[in-house]
The first five atom37 places (N, CA, C, CB, O) and aatype in JSON, in Angstrom:
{
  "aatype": [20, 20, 20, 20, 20, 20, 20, 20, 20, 20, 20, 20, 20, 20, 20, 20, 20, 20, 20, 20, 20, 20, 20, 20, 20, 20, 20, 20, 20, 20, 20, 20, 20, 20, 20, 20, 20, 20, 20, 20, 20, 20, 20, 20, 20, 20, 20, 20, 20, 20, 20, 20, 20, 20, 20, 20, 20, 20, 20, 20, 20, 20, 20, 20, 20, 20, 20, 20, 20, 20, 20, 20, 20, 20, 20, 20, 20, 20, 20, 20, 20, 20, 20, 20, 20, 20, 20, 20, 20],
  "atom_mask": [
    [1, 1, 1, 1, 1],
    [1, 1, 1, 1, 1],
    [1, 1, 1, 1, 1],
    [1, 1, 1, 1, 1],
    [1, 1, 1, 1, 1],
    [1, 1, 1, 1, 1],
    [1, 1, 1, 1, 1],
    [1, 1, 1, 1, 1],
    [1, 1, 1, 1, 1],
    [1, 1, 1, 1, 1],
    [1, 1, 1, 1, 1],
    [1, 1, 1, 1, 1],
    [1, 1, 1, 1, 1],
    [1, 1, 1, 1, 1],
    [1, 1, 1, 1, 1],
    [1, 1, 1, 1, 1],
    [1, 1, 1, 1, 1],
    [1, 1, 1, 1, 1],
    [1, 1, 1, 1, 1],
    [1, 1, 1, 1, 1],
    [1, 1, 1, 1, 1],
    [1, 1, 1, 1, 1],
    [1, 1, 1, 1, 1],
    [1, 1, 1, 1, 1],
    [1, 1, 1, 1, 1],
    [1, 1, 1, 1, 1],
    [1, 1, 1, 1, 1],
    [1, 1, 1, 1, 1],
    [1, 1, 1, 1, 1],
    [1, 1, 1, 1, 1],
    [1, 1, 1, 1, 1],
    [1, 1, 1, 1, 1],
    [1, 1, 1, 1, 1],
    [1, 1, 1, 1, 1],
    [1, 1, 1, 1, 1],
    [1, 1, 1, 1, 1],
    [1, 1, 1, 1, 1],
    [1, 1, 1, 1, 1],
    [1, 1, 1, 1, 1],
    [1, 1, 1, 1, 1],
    [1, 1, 1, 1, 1],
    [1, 1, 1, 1, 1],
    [1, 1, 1, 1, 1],
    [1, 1, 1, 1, 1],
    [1, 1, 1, 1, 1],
    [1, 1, 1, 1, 1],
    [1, 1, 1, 1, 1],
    [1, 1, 1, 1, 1],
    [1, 1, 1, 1, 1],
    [1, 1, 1, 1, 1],
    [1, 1, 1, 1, 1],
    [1, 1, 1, 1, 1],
    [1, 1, 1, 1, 1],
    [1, 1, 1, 1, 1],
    [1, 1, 1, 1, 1],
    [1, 1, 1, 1, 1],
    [1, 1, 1, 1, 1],
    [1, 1, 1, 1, 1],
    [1, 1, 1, 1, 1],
    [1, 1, 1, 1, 1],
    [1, 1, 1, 1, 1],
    [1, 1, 1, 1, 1],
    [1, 1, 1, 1, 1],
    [1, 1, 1, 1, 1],
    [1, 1, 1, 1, 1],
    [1, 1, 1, 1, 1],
    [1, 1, 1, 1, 1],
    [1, 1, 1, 1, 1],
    [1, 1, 1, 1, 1],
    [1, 1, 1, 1, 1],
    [1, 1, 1, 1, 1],
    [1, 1, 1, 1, 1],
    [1, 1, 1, 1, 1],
    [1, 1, 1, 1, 1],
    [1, 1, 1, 1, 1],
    [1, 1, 1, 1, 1],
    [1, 1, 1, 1, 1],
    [1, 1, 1, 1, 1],
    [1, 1, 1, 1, 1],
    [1, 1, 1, 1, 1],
    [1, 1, 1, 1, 1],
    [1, 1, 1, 1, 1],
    [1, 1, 1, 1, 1],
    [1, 1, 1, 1, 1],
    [1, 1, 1, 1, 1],
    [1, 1, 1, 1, 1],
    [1, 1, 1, 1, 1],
    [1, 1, 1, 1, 1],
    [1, 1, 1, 1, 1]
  ],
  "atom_positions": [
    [[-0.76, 17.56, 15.58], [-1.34, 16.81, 16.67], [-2.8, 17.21, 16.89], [-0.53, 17.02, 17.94], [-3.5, 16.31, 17.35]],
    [[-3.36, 18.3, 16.68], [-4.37, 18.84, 17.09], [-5.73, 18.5, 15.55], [-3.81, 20.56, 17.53], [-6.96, 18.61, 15.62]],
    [[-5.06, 18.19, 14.62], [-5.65, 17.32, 13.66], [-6.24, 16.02, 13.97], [-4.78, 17.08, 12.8], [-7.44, 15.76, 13.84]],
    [[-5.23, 15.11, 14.45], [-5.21, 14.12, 14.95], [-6.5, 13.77, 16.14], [-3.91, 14.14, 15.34], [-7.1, 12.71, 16.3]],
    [[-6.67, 15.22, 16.98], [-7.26, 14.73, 18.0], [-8.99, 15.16, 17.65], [-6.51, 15.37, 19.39], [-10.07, 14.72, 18.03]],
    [[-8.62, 16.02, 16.91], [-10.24, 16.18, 15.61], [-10.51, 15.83, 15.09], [-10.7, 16.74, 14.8], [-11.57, 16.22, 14.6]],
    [[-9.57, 14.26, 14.39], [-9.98, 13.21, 13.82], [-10.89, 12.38, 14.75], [-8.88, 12.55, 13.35], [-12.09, 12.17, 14.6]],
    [[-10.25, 12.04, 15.51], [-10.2, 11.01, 17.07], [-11.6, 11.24, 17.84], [-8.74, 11.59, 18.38], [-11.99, 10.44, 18.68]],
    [[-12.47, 12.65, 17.41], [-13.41, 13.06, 18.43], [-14.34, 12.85, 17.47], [-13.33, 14.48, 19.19], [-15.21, 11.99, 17.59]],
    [[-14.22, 13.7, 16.36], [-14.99, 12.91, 15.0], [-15.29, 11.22, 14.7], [-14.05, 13.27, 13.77], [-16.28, 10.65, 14.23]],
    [[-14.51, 10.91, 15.0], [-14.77, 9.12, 14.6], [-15.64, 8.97, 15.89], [-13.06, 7.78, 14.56], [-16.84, 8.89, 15.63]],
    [[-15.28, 8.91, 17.38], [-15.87, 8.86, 18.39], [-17.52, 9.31, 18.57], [-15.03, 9.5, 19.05], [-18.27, 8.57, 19.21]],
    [[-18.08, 10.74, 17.89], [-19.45, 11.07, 17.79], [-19.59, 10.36, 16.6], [-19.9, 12.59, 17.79], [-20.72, 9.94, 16.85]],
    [[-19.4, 10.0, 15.77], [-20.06, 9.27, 14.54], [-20.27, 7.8, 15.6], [-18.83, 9.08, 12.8], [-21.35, 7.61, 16.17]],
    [[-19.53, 7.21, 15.69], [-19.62, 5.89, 16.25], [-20.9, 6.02, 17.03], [-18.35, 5.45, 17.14], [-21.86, 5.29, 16.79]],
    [[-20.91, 7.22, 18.23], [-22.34, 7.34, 19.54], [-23.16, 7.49, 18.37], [-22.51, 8.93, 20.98], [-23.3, 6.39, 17.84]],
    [[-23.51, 8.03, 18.01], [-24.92, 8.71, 16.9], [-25.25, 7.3, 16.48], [-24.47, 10.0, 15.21], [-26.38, 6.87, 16.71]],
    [[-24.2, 6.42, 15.79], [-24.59, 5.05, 15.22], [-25.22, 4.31, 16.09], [-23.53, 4.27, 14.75], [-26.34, 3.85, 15.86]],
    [[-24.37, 4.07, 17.52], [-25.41, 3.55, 18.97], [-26.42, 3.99, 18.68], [-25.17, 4.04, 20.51], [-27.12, 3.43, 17.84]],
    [[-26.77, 5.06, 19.25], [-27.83, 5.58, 19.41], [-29.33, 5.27, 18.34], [-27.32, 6.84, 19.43], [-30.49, 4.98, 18.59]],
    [[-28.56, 5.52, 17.07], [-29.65, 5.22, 15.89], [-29.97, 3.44, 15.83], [-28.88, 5.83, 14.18], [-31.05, 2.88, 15.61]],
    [[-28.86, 2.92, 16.05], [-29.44, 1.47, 16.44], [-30.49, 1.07, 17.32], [-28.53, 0.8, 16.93], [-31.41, 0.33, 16.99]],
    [[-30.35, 1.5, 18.29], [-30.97, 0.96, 19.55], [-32.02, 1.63, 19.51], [-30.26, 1.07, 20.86], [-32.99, 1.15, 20.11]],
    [[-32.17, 2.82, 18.87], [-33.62, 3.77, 18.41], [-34.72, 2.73, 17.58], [-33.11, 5.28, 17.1], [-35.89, 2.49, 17.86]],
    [[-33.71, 2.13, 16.24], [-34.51, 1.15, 15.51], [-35.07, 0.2, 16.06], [-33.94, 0.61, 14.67], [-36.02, -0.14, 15.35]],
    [[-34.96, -0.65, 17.31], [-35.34, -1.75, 18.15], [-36.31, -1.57, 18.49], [-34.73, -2.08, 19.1], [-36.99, -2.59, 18.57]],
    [[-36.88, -0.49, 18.84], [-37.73, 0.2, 19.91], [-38.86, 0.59, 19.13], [-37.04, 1.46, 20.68], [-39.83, 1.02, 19.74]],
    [[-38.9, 0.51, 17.91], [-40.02, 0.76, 16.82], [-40.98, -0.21, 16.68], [-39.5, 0.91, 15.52], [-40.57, -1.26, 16.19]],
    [[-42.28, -0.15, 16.98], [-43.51, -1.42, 16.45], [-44.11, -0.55, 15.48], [-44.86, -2.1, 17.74], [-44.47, 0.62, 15.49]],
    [[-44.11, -1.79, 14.35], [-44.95, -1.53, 13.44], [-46.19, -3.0, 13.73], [-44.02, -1.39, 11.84], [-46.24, -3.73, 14.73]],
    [[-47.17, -3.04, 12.29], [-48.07, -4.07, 12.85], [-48.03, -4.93, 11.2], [-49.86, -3.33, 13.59], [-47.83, -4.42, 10.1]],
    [[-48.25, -6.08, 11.48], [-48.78, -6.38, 10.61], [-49.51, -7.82, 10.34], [-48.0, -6.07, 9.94], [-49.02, -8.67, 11.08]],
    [[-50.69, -8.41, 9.37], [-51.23, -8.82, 9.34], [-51.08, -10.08, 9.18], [-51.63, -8.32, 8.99], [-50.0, -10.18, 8.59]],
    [[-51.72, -11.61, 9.42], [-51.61, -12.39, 8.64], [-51.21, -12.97, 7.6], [-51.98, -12.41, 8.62], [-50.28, -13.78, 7.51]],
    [[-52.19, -12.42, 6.47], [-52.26, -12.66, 5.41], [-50.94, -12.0, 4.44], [-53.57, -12.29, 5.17], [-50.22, -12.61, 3.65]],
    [[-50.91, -10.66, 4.77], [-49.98, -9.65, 3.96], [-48.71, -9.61, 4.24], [-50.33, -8.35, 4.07], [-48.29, -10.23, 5.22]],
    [[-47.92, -8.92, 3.51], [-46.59, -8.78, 3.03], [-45.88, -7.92, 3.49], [-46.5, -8.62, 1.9], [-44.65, -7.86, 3.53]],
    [[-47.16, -6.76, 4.11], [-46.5, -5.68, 4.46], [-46.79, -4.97, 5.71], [-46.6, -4.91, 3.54], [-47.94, -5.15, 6.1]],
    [[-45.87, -4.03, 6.62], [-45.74, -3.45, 7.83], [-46.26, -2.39, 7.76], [-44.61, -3.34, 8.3], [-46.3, -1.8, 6.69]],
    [[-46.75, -1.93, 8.77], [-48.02, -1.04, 8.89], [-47.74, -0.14, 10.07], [-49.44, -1.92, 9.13], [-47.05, -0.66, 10.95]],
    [[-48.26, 1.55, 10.35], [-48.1, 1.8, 11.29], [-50.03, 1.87, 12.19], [-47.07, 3.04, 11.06], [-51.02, 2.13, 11.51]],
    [[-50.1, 1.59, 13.69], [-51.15, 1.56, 14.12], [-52.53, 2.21, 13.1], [-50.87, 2.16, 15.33], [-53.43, 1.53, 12.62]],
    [[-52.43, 2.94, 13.03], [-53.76, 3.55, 12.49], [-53.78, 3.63, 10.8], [-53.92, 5.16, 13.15], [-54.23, 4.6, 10.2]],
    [[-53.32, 2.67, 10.26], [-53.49, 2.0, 9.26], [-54.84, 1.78, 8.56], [-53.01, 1.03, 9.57], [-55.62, 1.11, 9.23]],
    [[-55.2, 2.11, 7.6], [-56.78, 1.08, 7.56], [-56.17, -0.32, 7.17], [-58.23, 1.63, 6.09], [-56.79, -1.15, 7.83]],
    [[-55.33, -0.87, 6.48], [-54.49, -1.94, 6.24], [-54.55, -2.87, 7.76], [-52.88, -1.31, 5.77], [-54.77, -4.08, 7.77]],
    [[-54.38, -2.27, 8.69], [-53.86, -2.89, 10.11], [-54.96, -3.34, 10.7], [-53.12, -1.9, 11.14], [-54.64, -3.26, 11.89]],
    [[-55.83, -3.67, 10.67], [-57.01, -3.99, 10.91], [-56.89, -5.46, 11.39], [-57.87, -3.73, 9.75], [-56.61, -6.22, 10.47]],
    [[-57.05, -6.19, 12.9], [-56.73, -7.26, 12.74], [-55.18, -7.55, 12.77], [-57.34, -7.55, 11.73], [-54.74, -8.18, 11.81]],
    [[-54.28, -7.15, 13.78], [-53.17, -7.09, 13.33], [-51.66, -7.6, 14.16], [-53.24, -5.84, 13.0], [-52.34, -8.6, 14.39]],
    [[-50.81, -7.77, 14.57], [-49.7, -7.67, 15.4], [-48.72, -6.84, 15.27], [-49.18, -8.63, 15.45], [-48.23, -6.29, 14.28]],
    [[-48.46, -6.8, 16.46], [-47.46, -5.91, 16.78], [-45.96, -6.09, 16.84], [-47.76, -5.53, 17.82], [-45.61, -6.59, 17.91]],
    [[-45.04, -5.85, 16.05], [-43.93, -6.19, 15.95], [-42.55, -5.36, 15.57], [-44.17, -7.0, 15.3], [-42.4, -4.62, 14.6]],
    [[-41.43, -5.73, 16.73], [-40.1, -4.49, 16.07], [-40.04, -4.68, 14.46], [-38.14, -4.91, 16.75], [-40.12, -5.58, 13.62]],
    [[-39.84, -3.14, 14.57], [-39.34, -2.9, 13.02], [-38.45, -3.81, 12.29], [-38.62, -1.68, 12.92], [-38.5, -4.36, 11.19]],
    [[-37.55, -3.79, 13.38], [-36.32, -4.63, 12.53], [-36.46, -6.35, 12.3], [-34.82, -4.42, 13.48], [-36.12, -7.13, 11.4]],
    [[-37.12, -6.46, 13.57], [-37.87, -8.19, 13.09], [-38.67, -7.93, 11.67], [-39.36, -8.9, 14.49], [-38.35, -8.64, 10.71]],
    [[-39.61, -7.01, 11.52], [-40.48, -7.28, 10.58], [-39.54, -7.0, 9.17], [-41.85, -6.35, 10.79], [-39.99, -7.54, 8.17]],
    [[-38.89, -6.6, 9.08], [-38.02, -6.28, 8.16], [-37.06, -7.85, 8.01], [-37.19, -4.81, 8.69], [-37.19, -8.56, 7.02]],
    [[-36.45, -8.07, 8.75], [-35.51, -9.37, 8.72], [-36.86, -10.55, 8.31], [-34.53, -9.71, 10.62], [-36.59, -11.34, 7.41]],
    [[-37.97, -10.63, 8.82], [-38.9, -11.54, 8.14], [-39.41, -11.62, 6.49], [-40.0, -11.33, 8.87], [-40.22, -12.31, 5.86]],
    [[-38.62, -10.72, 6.22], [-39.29, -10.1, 4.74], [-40.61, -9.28, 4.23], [-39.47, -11.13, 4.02], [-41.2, -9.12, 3.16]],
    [[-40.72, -8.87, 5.46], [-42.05, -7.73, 5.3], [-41.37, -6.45, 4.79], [-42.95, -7.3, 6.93], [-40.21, -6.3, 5.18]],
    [[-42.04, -5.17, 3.7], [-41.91, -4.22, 2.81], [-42.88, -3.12, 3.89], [-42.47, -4.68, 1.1], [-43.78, -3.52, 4.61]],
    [[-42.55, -2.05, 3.8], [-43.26, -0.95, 3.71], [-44.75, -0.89, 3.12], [-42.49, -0.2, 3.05], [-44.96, -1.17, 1.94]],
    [[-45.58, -0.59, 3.82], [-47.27, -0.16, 3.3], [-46.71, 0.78, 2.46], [-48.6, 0.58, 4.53], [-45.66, 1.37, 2.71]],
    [[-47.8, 1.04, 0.86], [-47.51, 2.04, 0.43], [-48.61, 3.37, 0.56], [-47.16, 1.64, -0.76], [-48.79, 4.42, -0.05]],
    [[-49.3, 2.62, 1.85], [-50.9, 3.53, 2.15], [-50.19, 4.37, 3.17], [-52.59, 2.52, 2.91], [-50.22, 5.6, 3.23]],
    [[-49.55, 3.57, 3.96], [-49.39, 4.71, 5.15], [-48.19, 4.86, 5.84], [-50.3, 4.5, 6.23], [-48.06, 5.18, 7.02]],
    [[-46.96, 4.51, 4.68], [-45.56, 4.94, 4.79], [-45.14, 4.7, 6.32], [-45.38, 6.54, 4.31], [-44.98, 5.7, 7.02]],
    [[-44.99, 3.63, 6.81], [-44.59, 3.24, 8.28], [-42.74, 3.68, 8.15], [-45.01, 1.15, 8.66], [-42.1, 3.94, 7.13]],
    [[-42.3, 3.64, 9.49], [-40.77, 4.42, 9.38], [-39.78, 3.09, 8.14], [-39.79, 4.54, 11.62], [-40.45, 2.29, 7.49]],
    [[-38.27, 3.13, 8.06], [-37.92, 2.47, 7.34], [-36.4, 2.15, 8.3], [-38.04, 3.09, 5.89], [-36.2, 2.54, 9.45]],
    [[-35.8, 1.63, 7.75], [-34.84, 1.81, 8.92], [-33.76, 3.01, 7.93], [-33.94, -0.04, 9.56], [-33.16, 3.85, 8.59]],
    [[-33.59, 3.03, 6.44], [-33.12, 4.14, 5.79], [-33.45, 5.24, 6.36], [-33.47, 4.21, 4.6], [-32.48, 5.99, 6.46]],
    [[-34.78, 5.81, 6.95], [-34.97, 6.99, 7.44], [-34.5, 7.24, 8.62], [-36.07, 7.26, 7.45], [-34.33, 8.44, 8.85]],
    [[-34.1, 6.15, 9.85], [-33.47, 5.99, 11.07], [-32.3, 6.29, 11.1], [-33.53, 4.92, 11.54], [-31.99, 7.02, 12.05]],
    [[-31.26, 5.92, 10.18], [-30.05, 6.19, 9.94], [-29.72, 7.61, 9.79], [-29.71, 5.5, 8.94], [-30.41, 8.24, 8.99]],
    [[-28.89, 8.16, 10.34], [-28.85, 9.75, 10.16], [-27.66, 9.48, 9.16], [-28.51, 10.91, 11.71], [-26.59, 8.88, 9.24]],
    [[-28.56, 10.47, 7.77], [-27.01, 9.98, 6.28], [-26.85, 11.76, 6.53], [-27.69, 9.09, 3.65], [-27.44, 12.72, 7.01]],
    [[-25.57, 11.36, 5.79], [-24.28, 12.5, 5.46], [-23.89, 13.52, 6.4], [-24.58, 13.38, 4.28], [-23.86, 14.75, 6.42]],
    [[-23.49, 12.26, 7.42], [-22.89, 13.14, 8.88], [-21.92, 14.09, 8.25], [-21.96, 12.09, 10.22], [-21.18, 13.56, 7.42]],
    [[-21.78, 15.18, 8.43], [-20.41, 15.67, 8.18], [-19.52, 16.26, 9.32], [-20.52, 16.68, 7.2], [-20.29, 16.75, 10.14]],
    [[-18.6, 16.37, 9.6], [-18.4, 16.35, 10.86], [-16.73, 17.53, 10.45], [-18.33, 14.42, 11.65], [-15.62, 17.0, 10.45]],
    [[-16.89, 19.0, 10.17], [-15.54, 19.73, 9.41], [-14.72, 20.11, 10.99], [-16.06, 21.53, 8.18], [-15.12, 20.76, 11.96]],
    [[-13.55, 19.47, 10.76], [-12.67, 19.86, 11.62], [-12.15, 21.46, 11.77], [-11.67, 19.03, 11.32], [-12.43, 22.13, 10.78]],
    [[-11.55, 22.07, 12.69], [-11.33, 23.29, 13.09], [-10.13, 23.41, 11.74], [-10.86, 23.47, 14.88], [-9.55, 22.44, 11.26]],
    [[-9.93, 25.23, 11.19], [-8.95, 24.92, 10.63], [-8.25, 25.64, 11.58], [-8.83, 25.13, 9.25], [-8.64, 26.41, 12.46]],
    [[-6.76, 25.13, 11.17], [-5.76, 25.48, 12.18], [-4.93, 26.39, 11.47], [-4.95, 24.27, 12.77], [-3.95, 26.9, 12.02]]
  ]
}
């Protein structure tokens, strides 16, 4: 039973952390231009001339990563290889 409930608390913080990292990604502006393809963070020389827009819009529009000035990604937002080792009993 006490497996069970260290399963149960485990699934439960993975799930919050996932909230959490979602609603983190929303809250991200990157910028980007007119003309170009790609998302930018403010102080860009790329950004020059520019808008301001959530990450995740600019991403769902088909905008890429600058490769000048590495703006966040949403891969880096995601917290990978939770591990989460239950008590041994």
């Amino acid at each position: 039973m006490k497996k069970f409930y260290c399963f149960i608390l485990t699934i439960i913080i993975i799930c919050t952390i996932s909230v959490i990292s979602f609603a983190d990604e929303e809250e991200i502006i990157v910028f980007i231009t007119r003309t170009g393809d790609r998302y930018h963070i403010e102080s860009c020389r790329y950004a020059r001339n520019s808008t301001s827009i959530i990450l995740t819009e600019a991403i769902s529009n088909g905008y890429i990563p600058c490769i000048t000035c590495s703006p966040p990604t949403i891969e880096e937002l995601i917290i990978p290889n939770i591990e989460v080792v239950p008590e041994q009993l």
